[in-house]
Backbone as CSV, one residue per row, in Angstrom:
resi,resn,N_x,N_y,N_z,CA_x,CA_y,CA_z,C_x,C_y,C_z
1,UNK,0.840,-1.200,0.000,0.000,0.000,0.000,0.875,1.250,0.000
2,UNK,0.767,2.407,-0.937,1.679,3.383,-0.731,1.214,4.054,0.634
3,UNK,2.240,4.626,0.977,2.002,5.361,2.653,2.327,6.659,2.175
4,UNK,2.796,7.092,3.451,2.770,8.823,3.401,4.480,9.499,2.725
5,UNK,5.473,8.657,2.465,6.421,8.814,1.325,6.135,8.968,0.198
6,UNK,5.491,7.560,-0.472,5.166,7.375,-1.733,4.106,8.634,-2.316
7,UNK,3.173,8.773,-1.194,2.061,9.684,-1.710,2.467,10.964,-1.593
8,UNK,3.374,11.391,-1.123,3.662,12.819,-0.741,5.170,12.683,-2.373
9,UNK,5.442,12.145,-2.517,6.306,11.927,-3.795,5.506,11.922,-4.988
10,UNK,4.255,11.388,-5.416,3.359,11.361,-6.050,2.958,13.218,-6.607
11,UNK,2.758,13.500,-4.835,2.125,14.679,-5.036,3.275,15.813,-5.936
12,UNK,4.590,15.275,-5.148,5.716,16.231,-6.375,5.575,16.049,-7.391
13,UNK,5.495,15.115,-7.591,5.519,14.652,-9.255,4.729,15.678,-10.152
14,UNK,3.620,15.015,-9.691,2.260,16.227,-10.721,2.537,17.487,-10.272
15,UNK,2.923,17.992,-9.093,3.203,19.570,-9.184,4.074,19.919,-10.277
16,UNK,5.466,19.390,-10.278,5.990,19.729,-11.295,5.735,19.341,-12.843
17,UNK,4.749,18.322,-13.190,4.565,17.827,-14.192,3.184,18.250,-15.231
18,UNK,2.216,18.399,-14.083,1.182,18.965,-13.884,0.546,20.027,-14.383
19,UNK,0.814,20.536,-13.113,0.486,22.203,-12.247,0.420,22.623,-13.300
20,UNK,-0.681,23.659,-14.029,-0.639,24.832,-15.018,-1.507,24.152,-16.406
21,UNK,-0.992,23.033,-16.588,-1.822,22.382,-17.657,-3.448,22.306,-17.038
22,UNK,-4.124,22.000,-18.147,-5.491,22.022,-18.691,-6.344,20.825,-18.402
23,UNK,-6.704,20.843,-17.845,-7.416,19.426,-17.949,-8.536,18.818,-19.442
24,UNK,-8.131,17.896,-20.400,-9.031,17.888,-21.486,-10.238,17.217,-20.830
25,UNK,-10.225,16.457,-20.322,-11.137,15.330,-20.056,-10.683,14.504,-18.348
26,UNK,-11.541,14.070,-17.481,-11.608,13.248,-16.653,-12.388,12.221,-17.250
27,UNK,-11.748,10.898,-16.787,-12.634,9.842,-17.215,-12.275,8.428,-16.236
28,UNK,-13.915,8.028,-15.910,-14.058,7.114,-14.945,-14.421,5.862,-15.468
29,UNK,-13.462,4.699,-15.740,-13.391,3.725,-16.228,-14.049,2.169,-15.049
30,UNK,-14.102,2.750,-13.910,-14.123,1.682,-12.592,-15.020,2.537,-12.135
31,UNK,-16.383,2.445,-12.221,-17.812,3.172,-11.702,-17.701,2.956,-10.103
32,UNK,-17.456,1.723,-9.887,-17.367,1.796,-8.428,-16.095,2.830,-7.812
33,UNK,-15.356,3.178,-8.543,-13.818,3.619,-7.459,-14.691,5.206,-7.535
34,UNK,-15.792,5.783,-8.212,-15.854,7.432,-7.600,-17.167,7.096,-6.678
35,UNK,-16.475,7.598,-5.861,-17.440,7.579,-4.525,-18.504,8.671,-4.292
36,UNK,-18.156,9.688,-5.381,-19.477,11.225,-5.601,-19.801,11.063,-6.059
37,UNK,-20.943,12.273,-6.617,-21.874,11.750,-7.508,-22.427,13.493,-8.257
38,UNK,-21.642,14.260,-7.375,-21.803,15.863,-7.681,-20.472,16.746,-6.561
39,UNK,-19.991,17.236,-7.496,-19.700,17.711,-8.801,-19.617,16.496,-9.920
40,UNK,-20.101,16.352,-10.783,-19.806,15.267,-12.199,-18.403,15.283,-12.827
41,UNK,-17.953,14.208,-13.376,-16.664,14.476,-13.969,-16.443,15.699,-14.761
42,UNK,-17.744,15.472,-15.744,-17.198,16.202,-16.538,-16.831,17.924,-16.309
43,UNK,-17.189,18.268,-15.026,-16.828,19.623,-14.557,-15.803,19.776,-14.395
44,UNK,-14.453,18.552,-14.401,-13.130,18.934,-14.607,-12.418,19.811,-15.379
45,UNK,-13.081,19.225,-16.697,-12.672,19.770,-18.273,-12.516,21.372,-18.745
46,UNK,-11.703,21.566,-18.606,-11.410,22.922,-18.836,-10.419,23.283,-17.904
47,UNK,-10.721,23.122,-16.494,-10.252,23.369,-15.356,-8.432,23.306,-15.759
48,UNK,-8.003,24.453,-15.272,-6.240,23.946,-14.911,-6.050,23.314,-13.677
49,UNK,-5.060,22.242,-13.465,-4.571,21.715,-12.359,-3.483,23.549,-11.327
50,UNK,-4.136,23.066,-10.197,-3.137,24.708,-9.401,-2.596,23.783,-8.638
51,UNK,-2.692,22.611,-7.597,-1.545,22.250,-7.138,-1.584,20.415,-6.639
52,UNK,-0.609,20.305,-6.242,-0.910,18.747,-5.456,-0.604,18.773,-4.487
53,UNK,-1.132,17.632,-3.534,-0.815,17.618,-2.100,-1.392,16.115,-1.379
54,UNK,-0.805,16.215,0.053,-1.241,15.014,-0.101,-1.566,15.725,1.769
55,UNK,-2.990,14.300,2.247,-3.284,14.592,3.355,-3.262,13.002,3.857
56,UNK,-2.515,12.538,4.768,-1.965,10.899,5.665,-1.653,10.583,4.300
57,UNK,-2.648,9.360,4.134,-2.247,8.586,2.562,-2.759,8.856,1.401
58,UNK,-4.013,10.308,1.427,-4.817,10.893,0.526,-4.203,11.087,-0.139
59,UNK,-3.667,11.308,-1.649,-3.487,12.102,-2.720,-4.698,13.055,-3.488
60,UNK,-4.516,14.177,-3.055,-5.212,15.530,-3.478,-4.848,16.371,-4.857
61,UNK,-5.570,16.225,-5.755,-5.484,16.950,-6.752,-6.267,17.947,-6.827
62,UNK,-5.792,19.439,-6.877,-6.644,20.340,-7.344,-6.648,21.492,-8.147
63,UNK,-8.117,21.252,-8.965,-8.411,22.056,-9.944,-8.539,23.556,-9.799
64,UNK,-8.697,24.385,-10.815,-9.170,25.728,-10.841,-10.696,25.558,-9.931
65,UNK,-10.757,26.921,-9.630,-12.392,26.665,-8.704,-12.397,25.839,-7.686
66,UNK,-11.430,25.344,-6.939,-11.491,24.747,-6.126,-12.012,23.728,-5.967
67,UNK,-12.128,22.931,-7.135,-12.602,21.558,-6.947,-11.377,20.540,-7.055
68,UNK,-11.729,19.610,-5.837,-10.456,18.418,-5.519,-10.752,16.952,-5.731
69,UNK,-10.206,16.073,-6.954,-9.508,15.070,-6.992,-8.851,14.207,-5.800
70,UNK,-9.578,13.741,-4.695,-9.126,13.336,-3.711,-8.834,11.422,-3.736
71,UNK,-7.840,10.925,-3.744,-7.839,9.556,-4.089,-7.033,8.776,-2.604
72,UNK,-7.791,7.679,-2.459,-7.141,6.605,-1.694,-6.647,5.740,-2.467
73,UNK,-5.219,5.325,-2.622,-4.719,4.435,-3.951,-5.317,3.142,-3.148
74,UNK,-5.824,2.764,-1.779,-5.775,1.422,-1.254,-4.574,0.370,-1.177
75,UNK,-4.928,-0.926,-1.052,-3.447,-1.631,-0.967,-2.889,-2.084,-2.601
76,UNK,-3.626,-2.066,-3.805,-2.345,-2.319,-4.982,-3.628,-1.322,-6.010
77,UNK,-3.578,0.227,-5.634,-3.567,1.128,-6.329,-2.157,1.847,-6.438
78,UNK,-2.321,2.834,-7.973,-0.973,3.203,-8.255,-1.306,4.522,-9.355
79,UNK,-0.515,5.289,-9.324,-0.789,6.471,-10.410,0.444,6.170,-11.074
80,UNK,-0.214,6.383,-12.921,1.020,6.152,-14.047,0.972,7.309,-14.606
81,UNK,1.986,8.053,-14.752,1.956,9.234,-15.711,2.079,8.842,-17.330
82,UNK,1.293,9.473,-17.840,2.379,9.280,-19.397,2.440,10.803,-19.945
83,UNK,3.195,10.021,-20.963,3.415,11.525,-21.692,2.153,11.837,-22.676
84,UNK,2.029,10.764,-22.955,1.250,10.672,-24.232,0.465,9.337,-24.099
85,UNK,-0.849,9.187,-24.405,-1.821,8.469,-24.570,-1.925,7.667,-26.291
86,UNK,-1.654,5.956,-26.058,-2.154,5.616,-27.117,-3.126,6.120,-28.189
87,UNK,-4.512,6.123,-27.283,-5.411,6.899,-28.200,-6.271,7.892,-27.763
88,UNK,-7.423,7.878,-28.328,-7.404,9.115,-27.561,-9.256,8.640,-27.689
89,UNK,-9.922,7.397,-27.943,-10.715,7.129,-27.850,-10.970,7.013,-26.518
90,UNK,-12.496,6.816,-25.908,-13.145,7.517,-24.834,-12.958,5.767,-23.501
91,UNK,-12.331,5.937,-22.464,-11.706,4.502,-22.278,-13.419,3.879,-22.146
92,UNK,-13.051,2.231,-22.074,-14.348,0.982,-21.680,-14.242,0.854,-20.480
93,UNK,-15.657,1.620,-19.347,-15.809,0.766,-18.308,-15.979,-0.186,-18.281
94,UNK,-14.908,-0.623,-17.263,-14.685,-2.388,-16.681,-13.617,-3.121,-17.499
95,UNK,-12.758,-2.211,-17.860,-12.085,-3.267,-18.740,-10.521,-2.669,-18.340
96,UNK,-9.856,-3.760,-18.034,-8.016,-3.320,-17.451,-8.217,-2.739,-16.429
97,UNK,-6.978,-2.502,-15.696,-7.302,-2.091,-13.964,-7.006,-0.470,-14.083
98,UNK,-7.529,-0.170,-15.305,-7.678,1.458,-14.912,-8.732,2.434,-14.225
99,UNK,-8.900,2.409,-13.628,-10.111,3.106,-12.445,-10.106,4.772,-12.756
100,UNK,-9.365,5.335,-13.485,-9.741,7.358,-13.473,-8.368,7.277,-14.142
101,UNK,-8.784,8.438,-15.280,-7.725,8.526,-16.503,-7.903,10.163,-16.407
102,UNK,-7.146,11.091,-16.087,-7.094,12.686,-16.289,-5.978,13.124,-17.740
103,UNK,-7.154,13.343,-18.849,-6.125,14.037,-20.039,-6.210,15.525,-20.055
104,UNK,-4.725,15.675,-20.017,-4.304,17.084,-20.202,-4.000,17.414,-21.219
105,UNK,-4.565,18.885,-21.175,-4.327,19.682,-22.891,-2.705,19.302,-23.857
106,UNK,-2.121,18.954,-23.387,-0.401,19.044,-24.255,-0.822,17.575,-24.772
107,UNK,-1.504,16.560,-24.472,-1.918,15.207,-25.104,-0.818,13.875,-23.340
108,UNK,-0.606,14.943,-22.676,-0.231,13.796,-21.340,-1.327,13.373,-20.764
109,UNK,-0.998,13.128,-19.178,-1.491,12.875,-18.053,-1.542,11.730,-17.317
110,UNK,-2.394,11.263,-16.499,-2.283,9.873,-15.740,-3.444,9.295,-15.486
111,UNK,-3.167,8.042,-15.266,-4.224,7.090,-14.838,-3.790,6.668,-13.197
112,UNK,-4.788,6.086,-12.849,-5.039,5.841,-11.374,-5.362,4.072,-11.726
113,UNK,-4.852,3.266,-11.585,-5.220,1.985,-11.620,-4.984,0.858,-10.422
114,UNK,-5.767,0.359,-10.257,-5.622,-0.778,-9.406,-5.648,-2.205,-9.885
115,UNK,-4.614,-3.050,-9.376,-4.371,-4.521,-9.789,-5.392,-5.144,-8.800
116,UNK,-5.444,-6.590,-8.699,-5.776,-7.570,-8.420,-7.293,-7.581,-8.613
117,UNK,-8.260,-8.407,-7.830,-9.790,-8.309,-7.985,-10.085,-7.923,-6.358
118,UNK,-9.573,-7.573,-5.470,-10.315,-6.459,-4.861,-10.330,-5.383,-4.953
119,UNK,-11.198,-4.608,-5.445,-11.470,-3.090,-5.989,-11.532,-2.079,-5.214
120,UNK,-10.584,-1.489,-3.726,-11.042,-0.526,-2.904,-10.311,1.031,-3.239
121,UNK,-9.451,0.689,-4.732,-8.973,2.140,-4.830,-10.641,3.407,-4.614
122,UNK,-10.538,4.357,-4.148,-11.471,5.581,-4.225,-11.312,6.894,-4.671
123,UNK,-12.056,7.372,-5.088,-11.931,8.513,-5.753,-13.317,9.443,-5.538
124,UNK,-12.843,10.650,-5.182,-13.908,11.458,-4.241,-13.741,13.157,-5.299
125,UNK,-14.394,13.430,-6.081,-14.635,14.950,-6.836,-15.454,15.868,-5.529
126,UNK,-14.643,16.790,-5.211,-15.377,17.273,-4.058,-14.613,18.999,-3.929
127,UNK,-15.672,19.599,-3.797,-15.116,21.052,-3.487,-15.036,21.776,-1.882
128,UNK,-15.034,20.710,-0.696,-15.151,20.573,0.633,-14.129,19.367,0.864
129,UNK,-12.791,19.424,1.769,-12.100,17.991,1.847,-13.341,17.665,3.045
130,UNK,-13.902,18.010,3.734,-14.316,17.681,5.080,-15.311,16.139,3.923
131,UNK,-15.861,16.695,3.204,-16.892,15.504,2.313,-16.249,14.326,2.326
132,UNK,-14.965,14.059,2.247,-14.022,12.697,2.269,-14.511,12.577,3.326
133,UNK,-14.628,11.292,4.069,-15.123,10.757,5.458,-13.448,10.384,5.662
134,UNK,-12.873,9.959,5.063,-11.244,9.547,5.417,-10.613,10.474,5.851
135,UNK,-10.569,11.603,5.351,-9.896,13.269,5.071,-10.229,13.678,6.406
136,UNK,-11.807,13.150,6.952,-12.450,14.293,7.873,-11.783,13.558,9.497
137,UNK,-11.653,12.394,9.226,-11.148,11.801,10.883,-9.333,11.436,10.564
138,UNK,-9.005,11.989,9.831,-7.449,12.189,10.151,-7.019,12.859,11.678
139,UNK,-6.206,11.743,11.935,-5.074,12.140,12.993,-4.044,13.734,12.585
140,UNK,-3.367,14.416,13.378,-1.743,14.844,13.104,-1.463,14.297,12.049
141,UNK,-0.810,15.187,11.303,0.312,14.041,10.208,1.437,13.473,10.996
142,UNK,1.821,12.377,10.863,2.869,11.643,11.685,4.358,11.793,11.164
143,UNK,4.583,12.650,10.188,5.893,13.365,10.064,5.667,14.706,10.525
144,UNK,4.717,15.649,10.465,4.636,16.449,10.980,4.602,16.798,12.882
145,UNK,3.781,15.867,13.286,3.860,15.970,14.887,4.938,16.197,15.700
146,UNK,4.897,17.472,16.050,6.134,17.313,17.220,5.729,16.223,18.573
147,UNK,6.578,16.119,20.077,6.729,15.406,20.316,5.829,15.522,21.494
148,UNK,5.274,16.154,22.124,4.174,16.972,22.833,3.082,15.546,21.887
149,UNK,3.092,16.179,20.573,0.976,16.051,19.911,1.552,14.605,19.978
150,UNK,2.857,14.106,19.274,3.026,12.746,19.239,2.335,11.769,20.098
151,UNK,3.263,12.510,21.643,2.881,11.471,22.795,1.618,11.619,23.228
152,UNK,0.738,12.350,23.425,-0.951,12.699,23.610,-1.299,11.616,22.498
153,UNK,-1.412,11.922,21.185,-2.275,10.918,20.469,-2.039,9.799,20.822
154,UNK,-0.482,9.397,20.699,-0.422,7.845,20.989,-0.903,7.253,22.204
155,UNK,-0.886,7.947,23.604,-1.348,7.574,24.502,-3.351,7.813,24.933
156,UNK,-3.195,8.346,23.323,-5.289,8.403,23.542,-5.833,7.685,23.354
157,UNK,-5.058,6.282,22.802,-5.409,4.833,22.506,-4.830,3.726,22.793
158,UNK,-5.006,3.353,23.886,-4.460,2.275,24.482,-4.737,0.755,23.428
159,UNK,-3.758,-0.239,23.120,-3.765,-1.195,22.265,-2.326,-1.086,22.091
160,UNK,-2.082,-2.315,21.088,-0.818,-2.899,20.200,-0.124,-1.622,19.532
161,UNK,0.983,-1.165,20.199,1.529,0.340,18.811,1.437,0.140,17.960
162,UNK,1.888,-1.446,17.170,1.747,-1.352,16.051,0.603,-1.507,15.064
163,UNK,-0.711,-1.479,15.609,-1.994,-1.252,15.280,-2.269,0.422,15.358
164,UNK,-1.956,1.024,16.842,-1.918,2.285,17.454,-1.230,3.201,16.028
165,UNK,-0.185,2.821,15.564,0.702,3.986,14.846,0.384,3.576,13.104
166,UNK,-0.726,2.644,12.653,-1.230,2.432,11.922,-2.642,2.776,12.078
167,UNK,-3.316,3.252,13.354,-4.736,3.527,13.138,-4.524,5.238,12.853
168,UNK,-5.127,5.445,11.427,-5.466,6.989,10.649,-5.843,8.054,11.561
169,UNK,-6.495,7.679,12.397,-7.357,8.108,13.342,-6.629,9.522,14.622
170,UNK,-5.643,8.132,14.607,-4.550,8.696,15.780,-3.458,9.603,15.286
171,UNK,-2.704,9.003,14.236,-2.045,9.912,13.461,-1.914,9.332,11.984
172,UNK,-1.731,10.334,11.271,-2.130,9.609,9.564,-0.761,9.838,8.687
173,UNK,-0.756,8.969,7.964,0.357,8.718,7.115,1.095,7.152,7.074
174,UNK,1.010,6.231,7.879,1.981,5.623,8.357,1.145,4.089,8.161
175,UNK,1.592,3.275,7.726,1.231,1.975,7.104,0.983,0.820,7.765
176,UNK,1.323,-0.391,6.743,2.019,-1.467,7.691,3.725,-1.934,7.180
177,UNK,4.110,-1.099,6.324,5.267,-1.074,5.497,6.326,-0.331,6.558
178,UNK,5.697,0.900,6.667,6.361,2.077,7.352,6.677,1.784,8.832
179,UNK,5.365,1.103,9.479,5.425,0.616,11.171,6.441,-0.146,11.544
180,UNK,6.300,-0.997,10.535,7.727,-2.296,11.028,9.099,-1.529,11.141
181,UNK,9.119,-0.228,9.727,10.208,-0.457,9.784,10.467,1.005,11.105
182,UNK,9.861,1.602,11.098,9.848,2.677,12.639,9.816,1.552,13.934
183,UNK,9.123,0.983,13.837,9.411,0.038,15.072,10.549,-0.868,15.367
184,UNK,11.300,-1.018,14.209,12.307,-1.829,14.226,13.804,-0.794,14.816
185,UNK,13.087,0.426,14.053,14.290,1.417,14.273,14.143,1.798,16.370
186,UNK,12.982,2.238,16.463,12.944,2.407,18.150,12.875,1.051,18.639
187,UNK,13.261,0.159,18.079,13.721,-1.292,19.125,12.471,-1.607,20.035
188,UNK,11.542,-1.587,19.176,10.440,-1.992,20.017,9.506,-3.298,19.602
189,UNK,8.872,-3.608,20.867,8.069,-5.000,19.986,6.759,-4.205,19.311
190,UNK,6.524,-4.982,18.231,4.939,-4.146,17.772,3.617,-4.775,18.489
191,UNK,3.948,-5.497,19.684,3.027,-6.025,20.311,3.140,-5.202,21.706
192,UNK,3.747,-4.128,22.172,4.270,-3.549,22.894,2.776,-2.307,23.068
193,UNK,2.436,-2.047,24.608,1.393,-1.567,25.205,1.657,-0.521,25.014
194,UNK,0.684,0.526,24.648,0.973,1.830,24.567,1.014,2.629,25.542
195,UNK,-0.410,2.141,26.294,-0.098,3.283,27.675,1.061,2.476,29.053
196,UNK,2.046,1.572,28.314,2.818,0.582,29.308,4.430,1.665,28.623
197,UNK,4.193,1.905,27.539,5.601,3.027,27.278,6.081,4.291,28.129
198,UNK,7.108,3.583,27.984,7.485,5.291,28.743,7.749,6.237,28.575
199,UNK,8.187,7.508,29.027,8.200,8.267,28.371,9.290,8.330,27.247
200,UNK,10.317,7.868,27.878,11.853,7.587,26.902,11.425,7.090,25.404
201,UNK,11.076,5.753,26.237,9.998,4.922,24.391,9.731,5.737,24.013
202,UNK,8.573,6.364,23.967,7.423,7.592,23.085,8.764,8.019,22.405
203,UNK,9.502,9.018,23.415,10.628,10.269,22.764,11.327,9.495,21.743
204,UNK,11.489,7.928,21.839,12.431,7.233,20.837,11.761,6.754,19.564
205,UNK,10.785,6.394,19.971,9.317,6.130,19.011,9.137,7.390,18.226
206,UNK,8.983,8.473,18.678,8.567,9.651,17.869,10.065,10.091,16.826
207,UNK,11.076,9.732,17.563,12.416,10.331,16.869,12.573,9.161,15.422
208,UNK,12.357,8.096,15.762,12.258,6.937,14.563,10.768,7.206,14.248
209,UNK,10.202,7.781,13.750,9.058,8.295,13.431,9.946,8.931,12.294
210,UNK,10.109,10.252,12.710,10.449,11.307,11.954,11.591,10.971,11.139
211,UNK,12.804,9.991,11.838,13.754,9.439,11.055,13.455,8.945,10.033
212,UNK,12.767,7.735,9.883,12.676,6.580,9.136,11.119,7.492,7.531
213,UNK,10.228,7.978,8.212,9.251,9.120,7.032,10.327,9.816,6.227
214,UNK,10.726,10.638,7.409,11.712,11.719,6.477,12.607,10.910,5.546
215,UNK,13.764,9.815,6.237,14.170,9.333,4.990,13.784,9.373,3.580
216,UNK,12.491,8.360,3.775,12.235,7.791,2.800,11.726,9.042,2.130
217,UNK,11.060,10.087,2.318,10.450,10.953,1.469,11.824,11.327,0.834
218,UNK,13.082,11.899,1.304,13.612,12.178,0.884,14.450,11.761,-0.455
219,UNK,14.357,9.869,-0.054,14.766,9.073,-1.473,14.030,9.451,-2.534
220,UNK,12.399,9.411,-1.956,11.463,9.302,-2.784,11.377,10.400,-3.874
221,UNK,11.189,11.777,-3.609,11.057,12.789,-4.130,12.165,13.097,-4.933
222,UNK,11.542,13.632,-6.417,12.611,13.356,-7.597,12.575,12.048,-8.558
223,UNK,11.851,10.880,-7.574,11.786,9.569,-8.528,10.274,9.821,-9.063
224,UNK,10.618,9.252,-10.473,9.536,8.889,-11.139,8.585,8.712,-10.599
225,UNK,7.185,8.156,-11.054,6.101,6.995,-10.499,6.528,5.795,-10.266
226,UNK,6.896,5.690,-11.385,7.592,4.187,-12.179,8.995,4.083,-11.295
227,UNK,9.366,4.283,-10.659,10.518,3.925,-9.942,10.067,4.281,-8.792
228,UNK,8.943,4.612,-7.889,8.861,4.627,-6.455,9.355,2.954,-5.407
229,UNK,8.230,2.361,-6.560,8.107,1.123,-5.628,9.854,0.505,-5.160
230,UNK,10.054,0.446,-6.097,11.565,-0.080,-6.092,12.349,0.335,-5.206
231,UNK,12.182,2.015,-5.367,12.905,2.738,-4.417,12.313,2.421,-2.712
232,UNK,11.213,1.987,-2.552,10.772,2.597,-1.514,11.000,0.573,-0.911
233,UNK,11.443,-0.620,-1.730,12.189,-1.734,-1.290,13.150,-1.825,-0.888
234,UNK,14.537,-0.763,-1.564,15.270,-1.052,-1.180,15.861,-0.284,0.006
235,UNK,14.781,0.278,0.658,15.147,1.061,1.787,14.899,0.549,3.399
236,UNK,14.018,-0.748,3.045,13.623,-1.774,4.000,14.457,-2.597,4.563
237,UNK,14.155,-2.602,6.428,15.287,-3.225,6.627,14.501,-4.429,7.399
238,UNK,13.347,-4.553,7.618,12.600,-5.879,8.083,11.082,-5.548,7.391
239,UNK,10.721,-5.066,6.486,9.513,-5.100,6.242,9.403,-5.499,4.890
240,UNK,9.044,-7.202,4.676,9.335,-7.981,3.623,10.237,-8.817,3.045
241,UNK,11.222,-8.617,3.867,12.118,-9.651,4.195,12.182,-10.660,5.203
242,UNK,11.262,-11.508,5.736,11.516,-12.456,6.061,12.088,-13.416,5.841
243,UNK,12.956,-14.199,6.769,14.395,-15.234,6.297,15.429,-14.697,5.995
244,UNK,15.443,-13.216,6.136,16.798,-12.541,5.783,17.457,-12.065,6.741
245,UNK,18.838,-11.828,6.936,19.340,-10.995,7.885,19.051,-9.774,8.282
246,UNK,18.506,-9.531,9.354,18.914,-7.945,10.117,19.645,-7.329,9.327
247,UNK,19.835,-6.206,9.072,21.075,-5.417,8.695,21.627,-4.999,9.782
248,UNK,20.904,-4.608,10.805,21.608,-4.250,11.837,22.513,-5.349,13.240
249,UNK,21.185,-5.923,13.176,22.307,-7.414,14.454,22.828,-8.500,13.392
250,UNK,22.331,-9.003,12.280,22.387,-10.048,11.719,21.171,-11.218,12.249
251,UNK,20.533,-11.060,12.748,19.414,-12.384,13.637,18.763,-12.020,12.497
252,UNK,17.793,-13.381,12.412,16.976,-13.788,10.912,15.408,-12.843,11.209
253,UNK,15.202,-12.191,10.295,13.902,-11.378,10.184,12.886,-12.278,10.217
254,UNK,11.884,-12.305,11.810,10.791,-12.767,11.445,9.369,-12.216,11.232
255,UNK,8.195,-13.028,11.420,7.083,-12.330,10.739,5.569,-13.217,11.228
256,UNK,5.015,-12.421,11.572,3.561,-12.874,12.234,2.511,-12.289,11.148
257,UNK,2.045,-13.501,10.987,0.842,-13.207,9.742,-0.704,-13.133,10.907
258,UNK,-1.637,-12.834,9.835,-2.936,-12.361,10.351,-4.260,-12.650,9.100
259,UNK,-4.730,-12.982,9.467,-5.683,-13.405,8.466,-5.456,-12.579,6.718
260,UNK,-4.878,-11.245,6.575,-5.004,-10.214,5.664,-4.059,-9.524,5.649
261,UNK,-3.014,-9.835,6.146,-1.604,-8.885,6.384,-0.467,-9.680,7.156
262,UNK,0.362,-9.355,7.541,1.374,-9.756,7.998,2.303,-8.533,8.817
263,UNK,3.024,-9.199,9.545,4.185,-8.169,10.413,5.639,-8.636,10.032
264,UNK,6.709,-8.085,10.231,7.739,-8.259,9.950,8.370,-7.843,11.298
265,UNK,9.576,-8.549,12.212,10.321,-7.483,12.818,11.526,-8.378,13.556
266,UNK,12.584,-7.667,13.971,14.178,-8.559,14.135,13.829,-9.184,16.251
267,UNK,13.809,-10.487,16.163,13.822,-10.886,17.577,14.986,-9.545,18.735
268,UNK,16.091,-10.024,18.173,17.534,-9.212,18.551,17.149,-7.471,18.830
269,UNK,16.712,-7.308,17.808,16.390,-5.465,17.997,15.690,-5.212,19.286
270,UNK,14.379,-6.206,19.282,12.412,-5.712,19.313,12.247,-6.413,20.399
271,UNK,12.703,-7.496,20.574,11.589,-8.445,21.105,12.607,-9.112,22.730
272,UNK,13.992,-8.422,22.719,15.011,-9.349,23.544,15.160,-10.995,23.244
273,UNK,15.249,-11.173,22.231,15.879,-12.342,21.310,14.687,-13.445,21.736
274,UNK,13.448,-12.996,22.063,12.318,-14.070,21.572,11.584,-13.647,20.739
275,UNK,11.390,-14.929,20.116,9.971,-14.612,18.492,8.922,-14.534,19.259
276,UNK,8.024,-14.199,18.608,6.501,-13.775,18.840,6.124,-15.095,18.013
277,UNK,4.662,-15.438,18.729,3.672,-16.538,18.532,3.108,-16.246,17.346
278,UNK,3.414,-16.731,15.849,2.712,-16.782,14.880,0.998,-16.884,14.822
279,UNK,0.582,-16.211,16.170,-0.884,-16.474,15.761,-1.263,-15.139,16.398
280,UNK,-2.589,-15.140,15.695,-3.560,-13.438,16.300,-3.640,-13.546,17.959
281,UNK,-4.092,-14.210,18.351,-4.400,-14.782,19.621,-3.216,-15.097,20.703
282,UNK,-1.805,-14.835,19.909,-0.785,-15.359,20.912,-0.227,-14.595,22.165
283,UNK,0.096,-14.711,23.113,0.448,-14.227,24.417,1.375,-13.187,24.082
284,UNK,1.025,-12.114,24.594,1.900,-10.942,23.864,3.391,-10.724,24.611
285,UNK,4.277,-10.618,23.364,5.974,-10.473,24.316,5.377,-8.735,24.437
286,UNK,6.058,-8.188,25.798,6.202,-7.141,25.937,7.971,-6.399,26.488
């Protein structure tokens, strides 16, 4: 799922690629991915793009007049730029995983597509962000929070951090890509109590917060579309590598699955050199 790197890299992209051009046409190929129903697409058309931005994992596009392009890519949504469009015939709903195609006047622009057969990419035409229901219960941004808002939110929800620093709610931006690898960096278990941290944790938690975001935005920004993903692999140091070495102790990266996801994280770092119980239900290391 892109997180708050990828999408905030996204958002450079079209600023500089973007910004100023014309919009010829919006077009909604995946009826289910627009979630409005007014403003209509076709009120794009004409419109110039004025800027991009991104809010947690939102990607925000917006038009002249203040109307916003608000998208959740979900877990295998993705924006492709091109330069140029094969054709220029009007696309077939339901057909290829293209979900929203924006052509710009010079003959560019991008598509928004999602792979596999669950369909939760979204797409929201709205001249109010509050209208996003996602937009409207955002947390802090979690690169933005100093260390004050940090420790308040995190401690306004008692549970698993690594559920805690993945719920939007509390603070937004931050994944299940991003958690492992912030949690791996503050040496913590992701089964680890929130209101059981101390204050030190939090301050170390929040500093690998800001470390490990900022990084990656920083790789990120400047790369392509087409080269995020890649970039944003090889910056992982337990999240998706299971069976591999630590980079940091050398102990073998392990990983607790869940009906729909999975965890990644180093015994040696996190856990004081015990694995965690491969099951939802298992006795929590703290």
């Amino acid at each position: 799922m892109p997180e708050l790197p990828e999408v905030e890299a996204l958002a450079g992209y079209l600023r500089q690629r973007a910004v100023g051009r014309r919009v010829d046409r919006l077009e909604i190929a995946a009826i289910s991915a627009l979630k409005t129903y007014e403003p209509a697409p076709t009120e794009v058309a004409g419109r110039a793009v004025v800027d991009a931005s991104r809010h947690g994992k939102f990607l925000d596009v917006l038009f002249e007049g203040g109307l916003h392009l608000v998208v959740h890519l979900a877990r295998a949504g993705w924006l492709h730029y091109r330069e140029a469009f094969p054709a220029t015939t009007p696309l077939r709903p339901g057909k290829g995983p293209i979900a929203v195609r924006v052509r710009l006047d010079d003959g560019s622009g991008f598509d928004l597509t999602e792979a596999g057969t669950q369909k939760k990419l979204a797409a929201y035409l709205v001249t109010d962000l509050a209208a996003v229901p996602g937009v409207a219960k955002l947390g802090p941004d979690a690169l933005a929070a100093d260390l004050p808002t940090f420790t308040e939110r995190l401690r306004s929800r008692r549970g698993q951090v690594k559920g805690v620093l993945t719920d939007q709610s509390v603070l937004s931006g931050v994944g299940n890509a991003y958690s492992d690898e912030i949690l791996h960096a503050a040496k913590l278990s992701p089964f680890a109590i929130t209101d059981r941290l101390t204050d030190a944790q939090i301050a170390t938690l929040h500093a690998a917060t800001r470390q490990v975001l900022g990084d990656a935005v920083e790789r990120s920004l400047g790369q392509r579309a087409a080269e995020l993903k890649g970039e944003k692999r090889s910056g992982l140091k337990v999240h998706a590598r299971t069976g591999l070495p630590c980079p940091v102790c050398g102990d073998t990266v392990r990983e607790v699955s869940f009906a729909d996801s999975s965890l990644q994280y180093c015994p040696t770092c996190q856990t004081g050199g015990k694995p965690l119980a491969d099951r939802r239900l298992s006795r929590l290391v703290r």
